[in-house]
N, C-alpha and C positions, 0 to 999 in steps of 0.2 A: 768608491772605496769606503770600507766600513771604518767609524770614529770609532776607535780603542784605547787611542791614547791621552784624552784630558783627562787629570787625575777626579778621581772619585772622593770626594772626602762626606764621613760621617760628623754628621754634628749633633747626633743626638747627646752628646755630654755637655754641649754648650745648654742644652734646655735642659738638664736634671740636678740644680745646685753644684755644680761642675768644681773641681777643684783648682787651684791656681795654676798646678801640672797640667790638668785638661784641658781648660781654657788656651795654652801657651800652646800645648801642641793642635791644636783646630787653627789657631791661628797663625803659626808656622807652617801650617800645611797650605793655609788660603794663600797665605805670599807668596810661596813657592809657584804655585798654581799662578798666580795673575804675572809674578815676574816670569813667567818660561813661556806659559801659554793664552794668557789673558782669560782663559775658559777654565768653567771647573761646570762637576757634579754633584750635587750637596744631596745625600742620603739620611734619611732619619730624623726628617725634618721634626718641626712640631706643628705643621699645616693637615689638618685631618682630611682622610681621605675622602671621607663624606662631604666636606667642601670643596673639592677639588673635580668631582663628581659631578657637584649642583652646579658650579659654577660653569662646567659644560654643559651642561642639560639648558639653564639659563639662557647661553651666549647662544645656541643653535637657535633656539626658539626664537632668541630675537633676531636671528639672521634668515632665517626664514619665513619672515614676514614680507607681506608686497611690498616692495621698492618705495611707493608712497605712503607706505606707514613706516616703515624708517625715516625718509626724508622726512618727515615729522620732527623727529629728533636730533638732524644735523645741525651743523653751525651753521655762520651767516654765508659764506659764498657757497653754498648747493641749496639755501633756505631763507629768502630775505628777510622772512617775520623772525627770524633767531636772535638773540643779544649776544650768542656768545660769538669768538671771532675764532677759538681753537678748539674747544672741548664738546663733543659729541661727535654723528655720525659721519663717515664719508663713502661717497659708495663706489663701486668699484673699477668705472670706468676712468677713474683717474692715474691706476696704475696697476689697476689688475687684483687689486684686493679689499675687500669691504673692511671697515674697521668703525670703532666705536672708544674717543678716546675720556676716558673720567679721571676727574680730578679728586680731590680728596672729599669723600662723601661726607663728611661731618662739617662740611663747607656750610654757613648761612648768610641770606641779606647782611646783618647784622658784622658781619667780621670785616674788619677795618680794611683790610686789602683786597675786599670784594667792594667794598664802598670805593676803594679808593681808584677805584679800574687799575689796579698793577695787572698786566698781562699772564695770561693763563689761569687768575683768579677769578675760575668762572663756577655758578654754579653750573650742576648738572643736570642735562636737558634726560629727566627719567621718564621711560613708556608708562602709559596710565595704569593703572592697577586694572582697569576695564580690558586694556590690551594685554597684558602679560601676568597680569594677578599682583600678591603683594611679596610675592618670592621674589621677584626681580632684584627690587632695590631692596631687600634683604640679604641678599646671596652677595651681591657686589660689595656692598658694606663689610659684611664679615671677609670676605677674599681678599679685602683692600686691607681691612686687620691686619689679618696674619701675617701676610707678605710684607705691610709694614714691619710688622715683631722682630721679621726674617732678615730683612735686608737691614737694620738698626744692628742687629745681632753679629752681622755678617762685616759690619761697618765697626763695632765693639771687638770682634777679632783682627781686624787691619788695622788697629789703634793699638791696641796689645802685641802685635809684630814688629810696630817700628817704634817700641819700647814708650807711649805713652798709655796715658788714665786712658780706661776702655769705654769711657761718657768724652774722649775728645770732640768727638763729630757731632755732639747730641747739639749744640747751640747752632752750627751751622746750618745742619740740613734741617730743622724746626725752629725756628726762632719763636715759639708757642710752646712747645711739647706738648700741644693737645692730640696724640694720635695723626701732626701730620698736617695740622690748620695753615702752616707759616710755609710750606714746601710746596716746591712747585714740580713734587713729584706726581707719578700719572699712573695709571691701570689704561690698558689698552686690549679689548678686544679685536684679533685680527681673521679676520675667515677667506681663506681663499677659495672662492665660486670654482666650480668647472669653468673653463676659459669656455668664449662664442667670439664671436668674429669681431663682435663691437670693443673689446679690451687689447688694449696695445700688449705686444711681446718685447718683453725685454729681452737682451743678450749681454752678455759677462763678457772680457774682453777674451775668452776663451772660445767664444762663440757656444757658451751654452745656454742654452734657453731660460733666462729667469722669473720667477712671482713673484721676488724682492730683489731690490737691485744692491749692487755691495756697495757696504758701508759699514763705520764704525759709530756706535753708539757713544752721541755728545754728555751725557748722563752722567752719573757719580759711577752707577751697576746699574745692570738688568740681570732680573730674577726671569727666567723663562719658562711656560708649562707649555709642552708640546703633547698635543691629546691625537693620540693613534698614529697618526701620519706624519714623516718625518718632512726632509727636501734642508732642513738646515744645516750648512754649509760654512767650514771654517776655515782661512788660508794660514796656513804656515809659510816661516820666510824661508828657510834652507831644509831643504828646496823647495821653494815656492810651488804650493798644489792646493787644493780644496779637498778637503776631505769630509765625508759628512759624520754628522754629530746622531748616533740613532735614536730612538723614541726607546726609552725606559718610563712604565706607567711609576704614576706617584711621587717622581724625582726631578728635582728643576736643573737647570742651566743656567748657569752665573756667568757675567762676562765685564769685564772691565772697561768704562766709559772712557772717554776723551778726559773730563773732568779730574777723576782719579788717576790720571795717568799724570796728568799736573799737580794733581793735590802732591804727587809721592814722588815729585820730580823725576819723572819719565822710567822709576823702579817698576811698575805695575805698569801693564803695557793694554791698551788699546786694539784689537785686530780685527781686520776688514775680517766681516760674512756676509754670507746674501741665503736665498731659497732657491732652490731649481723649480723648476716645471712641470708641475705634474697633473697625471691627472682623474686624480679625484680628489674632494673636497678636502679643504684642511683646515685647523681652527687651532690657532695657537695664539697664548695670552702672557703676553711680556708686562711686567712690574719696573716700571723708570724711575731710580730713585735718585731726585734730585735735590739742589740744596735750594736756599733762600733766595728771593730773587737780589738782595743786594748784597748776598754772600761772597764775601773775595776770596776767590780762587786763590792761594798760597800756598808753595812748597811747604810741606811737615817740615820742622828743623832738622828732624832725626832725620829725612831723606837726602840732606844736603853735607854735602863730604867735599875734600880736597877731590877726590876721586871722583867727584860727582860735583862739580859745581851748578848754582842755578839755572837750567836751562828754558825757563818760560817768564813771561813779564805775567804780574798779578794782573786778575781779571774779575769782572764782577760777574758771579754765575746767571740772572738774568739777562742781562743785553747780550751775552755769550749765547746762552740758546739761543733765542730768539734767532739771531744772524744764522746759526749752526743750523737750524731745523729748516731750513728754507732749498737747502740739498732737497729735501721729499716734497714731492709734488704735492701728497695732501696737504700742504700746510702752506705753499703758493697762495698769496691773498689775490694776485693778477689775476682778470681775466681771463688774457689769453692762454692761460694754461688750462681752460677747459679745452677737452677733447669732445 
């Protein structure tokens, strides 16, 4: 069944000195959107298409490299010689999908919380300029930008909806404000191979055949670009169905974390999706915008009402992930979860 109904909304007047009326209704419309459906489509972005472009062009290439030149650039359990323990390659016999996950590219030795081993504070394990030239880690840089720009912007209209300064979220989710140094948000390349015999099949409790299994994303948002090929899938409660979400070139998929759904005490809602099975290739690249790792999770005041009393105990946003992402088999540190 074809996805016709998560609202569409234009934000191009959030990017052109926007007036206080503009800004109010973009961000009235996003609430609306995350309180009914958790899912929106944001049009008019300020993400040029020419990067959106390269950044496919990029992610194929390196997904089409031999298996042992990737492995090159995984983490430590598919790669013993790797320092890191979360950020880089996984391949795809772990659940049916190849993926490539980067932290914030402007990451160095030198920044206190890479010194200090906080978790996910890792640098990034980048293919040699010999292997893939110097567009690589150029392209991911700039797509990690923008998408920052995006999802801060997107976070500056939910702060103006529940009647706060539209810089409330700026200290949380960056405690730097350098482009992102302090956030343990993420860029994730994911490519779904043609399935063979060696990749496990998943099933939905529908008995549909899945390439991603359902879940709801632990994160603040995800910005999502779905390049050609669709298979993403969204459940509504009344009455409960999966409906798919289609492929619009140029336009992302926004969806409401776990996180935010606490931040705005259970106003903004969180909803299970998954991918079906398909088959031929697919290459879609999700933005996880997260906050600090020692950021506490806290109801908005403006989300808390007689009508609405507290319904979550405060939490700190990393040890929170951490426990959360453990659901996904890539990020299983056991053993025996190799297949």
């Amino acid at each position: 069944m074809s996805m016709n109904i998560i609202p569409v909304i234009d934000v191009k007047s959030f990017h052109q000195s926007p007036t206080t009326e503009q800004k109010l209704s973009v961000a009235k419309s996003i609430r609306h959107a995350c309180e009914t459906y958790g899912f929106f489509r944001i049009i008019n972005h300020d993400v040029p298409h020419d990067l959106i472009n390269n950044i496919t062009t990029e992610s194929f290439r390196f997904f089409h490299l031999s298996s042992d030149e990737k492995l090159k650039f995984a983490a430590r359990r598919w790669n013993p010689q790797s320092s890191n323990e979360y950020r880089g390659y996984f391949p795809a016999y772990v659940n049916g999908k190849e993926g490539s996950d980067i932290s914030n590219p402007h990451m160095s030795l030198t920044h206190q919380l890479v010194q200090q081993n906080i978790p996910f504070h890792e640098l990034n394990q980048w293919p040699t300029e010999q292997l893939l030239g110097k567009q690589w880690k150029i392209t991911i840089t700039q797509y990690w930008d923008a998408t920052w720009r995006l999802a801060m912007s997107i976070m500056q209209a939910i702060a103006l909806a529940f009647g706060l300064d539209e810089n409330y979220f700026d200290q949380l989710i960056d405690d730097t404000m350098k482009g992102g140094a302090g956030t343990l948000s993420a860029l994730r390349l994911n490519f779904y191979p043609l399935r063979d015999d060696s990749m496990p099949v998943l099933m939905g409790d529908d008995g549909q055949s899945l390439s991603c299994e359902t879940h709801c994303d632990n994160v603040i948002l995800t910005i999502l670009y779905q390049h050609q090929v669709g298979g993403l899938q969204v459940q509504l409660d009344e009455p409960k169905r999966w409906l798919n979400v289609d492929v619009v070139p140029y336009t992302f998929v926004v969806n409401t974390g776990r996180c935010l759904e606490r931040l705005t005490n259970g106003l903004l809602k969180a909803i299970n999706h998954r991918v079906t099975l398909l088959d031929e290739e697919r290459l879609s690249i999700p933005f996880f915008l997260g906050a600090c790792h020692t950021t506490p999770i806290v109801a908005l005041p403006t989300s808390i009402s007689i009508e609405n009393p507290p319904k979550y105990e405060p939490i700190e946003y990393g040890p929170y992930i951490m426990k959360a992402i453990q659901q996904f088999k890539e990020y299983r540190r056991n053993d025996s979860d190799k297949e």
